[in-house]
C-alpha positions in Angstrom: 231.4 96.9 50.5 232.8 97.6 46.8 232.7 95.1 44.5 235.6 95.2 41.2 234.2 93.3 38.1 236.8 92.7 35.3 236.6 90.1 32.2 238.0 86.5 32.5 241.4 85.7 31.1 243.1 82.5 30.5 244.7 82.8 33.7 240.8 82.6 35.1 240.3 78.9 33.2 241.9 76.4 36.4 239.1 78.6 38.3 235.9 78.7 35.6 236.6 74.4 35.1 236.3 74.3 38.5 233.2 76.8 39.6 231.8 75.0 36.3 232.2 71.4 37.5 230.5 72.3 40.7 227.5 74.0 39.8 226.9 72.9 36.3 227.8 69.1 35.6 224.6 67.1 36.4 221.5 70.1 36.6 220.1 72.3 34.1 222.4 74.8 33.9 224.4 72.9 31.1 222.9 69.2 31.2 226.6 68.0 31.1 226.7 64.9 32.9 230.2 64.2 33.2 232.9 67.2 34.8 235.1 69.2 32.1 238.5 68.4 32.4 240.8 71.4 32.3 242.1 70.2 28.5 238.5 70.6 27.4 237.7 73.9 29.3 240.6 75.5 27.6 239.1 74.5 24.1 236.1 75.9 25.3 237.9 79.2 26.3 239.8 79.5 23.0 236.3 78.8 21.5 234.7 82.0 23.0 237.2 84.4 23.4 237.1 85.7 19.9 233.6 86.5 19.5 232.3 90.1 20.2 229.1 89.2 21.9 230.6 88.8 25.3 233.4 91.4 25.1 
């Protein structure tokens, strides 16, 4: 089995809001208690993507 890694793009966001809503909204992973809606993973996103530390 061969696995392809590549970095998010904004395409990816519909997709990260909802893996993000699943495993993160109510546990320790983010101690969010409500889920993100789409509008406020994108400012997220567009918060992020122009720092260096994760590209």
């Amino acid at each position: 089995m061969s696995i392809s890694l590549r970095h998010a793009n904004e395409k990816d966001i519909l997709a990260i809001n909802a893996i993000y809503n699943e495993g993160g909204v109510g546990t320790t992973a983010s101690y969010d208690l409500e889920p993100l809606t789409v509008e406020n993973q994108t400012r997220w996103w567009e918060g992020v993507t122009g720092r260096s530390w994760w590209q």
